[in-house]
C-alpha positions as CSV (number, residue, x, y, z in Angstrom):
1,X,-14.3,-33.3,0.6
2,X,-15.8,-33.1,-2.9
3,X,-12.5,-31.5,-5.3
4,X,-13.9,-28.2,-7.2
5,X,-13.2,-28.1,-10.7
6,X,-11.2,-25.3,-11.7
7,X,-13.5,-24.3,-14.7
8,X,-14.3,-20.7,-15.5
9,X,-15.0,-21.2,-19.2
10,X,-18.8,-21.6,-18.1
11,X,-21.4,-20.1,-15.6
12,X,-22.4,-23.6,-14.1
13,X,-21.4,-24.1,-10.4
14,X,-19.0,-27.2,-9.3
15,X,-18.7,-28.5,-6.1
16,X,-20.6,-25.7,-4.9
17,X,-18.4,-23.0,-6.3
18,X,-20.0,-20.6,-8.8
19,X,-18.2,-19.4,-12.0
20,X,-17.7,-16.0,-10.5
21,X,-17.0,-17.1,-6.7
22,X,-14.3,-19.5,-9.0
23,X,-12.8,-16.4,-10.8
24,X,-12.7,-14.5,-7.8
25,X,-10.3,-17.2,-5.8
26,X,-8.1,-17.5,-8.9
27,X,-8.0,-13.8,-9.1
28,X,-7.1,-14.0,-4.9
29,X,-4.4,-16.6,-5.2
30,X,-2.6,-14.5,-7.8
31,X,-2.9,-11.5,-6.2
32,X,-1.2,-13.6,-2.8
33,X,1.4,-15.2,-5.3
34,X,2.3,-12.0,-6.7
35,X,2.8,-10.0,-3.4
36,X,5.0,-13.0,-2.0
37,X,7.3,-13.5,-5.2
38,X,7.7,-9.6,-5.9
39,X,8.1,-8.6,-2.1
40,X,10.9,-11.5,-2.4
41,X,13.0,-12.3,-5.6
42,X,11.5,-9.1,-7.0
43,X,9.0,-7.8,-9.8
44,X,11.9,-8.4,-12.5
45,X,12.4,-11.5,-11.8
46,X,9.1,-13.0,-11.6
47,X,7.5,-14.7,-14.5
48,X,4.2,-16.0,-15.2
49,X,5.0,-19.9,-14.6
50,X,6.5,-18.6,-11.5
51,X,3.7,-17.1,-10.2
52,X,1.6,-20.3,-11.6
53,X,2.9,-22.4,-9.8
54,X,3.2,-20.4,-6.7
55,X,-0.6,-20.1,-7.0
56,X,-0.9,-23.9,-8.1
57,X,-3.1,-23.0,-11.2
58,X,-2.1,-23.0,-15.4
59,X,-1.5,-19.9,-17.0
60,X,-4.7,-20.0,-18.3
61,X,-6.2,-18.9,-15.6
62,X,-3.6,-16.0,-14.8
63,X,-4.5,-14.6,-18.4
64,X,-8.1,-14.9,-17.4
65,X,-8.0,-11.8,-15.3
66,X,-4.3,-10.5,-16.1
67,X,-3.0,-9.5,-18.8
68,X,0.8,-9.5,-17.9
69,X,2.9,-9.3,-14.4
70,X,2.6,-5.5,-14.8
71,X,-1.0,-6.1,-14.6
72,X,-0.7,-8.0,-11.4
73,X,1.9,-5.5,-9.9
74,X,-0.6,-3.0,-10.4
75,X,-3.4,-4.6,-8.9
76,X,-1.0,-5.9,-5.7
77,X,0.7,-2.3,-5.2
78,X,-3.0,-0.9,-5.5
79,X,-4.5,-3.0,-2.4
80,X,-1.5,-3.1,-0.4
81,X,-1.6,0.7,-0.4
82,X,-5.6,1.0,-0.1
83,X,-5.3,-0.9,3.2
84,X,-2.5,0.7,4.7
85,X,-4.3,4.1,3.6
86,X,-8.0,2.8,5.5
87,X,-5.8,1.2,8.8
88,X,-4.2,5.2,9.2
89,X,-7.5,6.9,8.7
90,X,-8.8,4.3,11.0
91,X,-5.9,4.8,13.9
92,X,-6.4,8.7,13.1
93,X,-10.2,8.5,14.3
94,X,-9.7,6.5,17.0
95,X,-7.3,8.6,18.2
96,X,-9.4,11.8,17.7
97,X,-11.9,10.7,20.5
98,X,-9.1,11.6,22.7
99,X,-8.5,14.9,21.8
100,X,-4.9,15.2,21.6
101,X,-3.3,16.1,18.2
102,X,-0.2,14.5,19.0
103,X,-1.9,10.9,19.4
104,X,-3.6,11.4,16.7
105,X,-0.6,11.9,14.1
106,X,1.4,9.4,16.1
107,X,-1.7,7.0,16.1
108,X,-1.4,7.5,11.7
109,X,2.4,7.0,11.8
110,X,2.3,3.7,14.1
111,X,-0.6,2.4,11.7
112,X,1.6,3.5,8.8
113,X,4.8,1.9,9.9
114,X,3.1,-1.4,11.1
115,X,1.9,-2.2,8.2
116,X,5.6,-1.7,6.6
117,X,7.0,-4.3,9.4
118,X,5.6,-6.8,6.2
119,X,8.6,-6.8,4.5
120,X,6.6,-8.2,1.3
121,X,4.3,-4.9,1.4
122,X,7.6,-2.6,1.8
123,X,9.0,-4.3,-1.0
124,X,6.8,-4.1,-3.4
125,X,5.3,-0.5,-2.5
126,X,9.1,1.3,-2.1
127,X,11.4,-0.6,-4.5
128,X,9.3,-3.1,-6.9
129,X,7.2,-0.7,-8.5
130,X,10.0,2.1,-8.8
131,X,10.9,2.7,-12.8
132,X,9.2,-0.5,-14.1
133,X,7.0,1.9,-16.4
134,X,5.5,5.4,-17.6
135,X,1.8,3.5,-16.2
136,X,3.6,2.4,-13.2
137,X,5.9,5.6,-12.3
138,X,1.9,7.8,-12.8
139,X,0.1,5.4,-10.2
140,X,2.8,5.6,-7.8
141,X,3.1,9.2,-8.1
142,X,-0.9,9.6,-7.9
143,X,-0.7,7.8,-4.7
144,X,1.7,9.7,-3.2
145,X,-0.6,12.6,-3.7
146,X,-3.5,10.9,-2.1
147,X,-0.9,10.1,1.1
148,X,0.0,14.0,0.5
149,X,-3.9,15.6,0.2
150,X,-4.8,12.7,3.2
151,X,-2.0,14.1,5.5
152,X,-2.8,18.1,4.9
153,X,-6.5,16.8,5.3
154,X,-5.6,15.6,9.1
155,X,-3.5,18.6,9.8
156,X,-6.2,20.9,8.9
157,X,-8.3,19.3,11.0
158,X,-5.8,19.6,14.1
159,X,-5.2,23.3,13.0
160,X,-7.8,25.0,11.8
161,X,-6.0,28.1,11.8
162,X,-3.8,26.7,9.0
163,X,-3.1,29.7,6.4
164,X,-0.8,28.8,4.0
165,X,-1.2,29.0,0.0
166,X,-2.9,26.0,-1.2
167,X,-0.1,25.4,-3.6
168,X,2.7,26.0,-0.9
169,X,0.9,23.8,1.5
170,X,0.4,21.2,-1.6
171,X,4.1,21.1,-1.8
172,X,5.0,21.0,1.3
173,X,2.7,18.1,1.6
174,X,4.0,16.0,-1.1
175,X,7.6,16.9,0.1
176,X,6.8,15.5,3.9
177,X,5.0,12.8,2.4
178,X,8.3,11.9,0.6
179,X,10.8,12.3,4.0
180,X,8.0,10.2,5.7
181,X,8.6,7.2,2.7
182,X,12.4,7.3,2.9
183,X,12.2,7.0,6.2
184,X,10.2,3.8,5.4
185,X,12.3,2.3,2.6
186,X,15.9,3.0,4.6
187,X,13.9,0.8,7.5
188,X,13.3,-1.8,5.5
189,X,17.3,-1.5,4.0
190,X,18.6,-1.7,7.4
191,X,16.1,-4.9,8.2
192,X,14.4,-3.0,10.8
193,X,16.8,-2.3,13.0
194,X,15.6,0.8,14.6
195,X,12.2,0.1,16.6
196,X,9.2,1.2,15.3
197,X,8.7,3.8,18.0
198,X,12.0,5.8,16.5
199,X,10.7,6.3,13.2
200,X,6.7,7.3,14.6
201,X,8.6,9.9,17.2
202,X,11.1,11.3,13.9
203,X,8.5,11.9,11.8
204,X,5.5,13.1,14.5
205,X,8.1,15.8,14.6
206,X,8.4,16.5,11.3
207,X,4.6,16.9,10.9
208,X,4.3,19.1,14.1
209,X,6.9,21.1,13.2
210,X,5.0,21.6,9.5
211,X,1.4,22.5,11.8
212,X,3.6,25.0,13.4
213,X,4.4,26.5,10.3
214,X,1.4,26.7,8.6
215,X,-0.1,30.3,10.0
């Protein structure tokens, strides 16, 4: 197999690989080293010739599309949430087709908690990227809103009859959102040892009991 330079500095092709499909892969294999050293020995811990030579390139090439770890955590936290956000919406419509609210939110909650059985993704998205920074601290927070407006978005949908006040229901979102996470993190403390099924059946009753509430 012809070896592919590892050249970005120019937009000629080598091996067969263009400059941008090149930057791209670099960009991937420090986006895979940085979810497995974080979701391991930990954000603090990690330095750039760490995650080098997890990725088996120079640093060059990590300050080619990074500009520090914080960089990468951002970027790593962002995707890891961004799919676990698509796989619930996903399970949610799926589940829809059968027209039973209950499989639908435990459909969301089994997509949700699945993906948190990676105990890389856990890592990273409910201890790494807690109090590293003001930047850091705002994007998590932002995101649990988007899991808060995504949730109420769903129940609305289940219960159309929902008559709260937006800002009481925007609350009470955020603060479910927030019971549903520590459920997640204390999981991932205890190494998993209650199944899956323990943790979709607490917290389904946590959101129905929230429907209930909100006429």
């Amino acid at each position: 197999m012809k070896k592919v330079k590892q050249n970005t500095e120019t937009g000629r092709t080598y091996g067969g690989e263009s400059a941008a499909d090149r930057l791209a892969r670099q960009r991937r294999q420090f986006m895979d080293a940085g979810l497995e050293l974080f979701g391991t020995i930990g954000y603090r811990a990690t330095t750039v010739r760490m995650l080098c030579k997890q990725a088996g390139l120079i640093d060059r090439y990590f300050y080619k599309t990074f500009h520090d770890t914080e960089d990468l955590l951002v970027e790593v936290y962002t995707e890891a949430v961004d799919q676990i956000k698509d796989k619930v919406i996903l399970a949610i419509a799926e589940a829809a087709d059968l027209g039973n609210p209950e499989l639908q939110i435990n459909a969301g909650l089994d997509a949700f908690f699945t993906a948190y059985e990676n105990a890389r993704v856990a890592r990273v998205c409910w201890l790494e990227v807690l109090g590293v920074s003001p930047r850091i601290d705002a994007l998590y927070t932002s995101r649990i809103q988007d899991f808060g407006d995504l949730l109420l978005l769903q129940g609305k949908a289940i219960k159309p009859s929902w008559s709260l006040p937006e800002e009481e229901t925007r609350i009470t979102g955020i603060a479910l959102v927030g019971a549903i996470i520590q459920s997640a993190m204390q999981w991932l403390l205890d190494d998993y040892r209650s199944p899956r099924a323990a943790l979709v059946n607490a917290n389904s009753r946590l959101i129905r009991s929230l429907l209930e509430s909100g006429q």
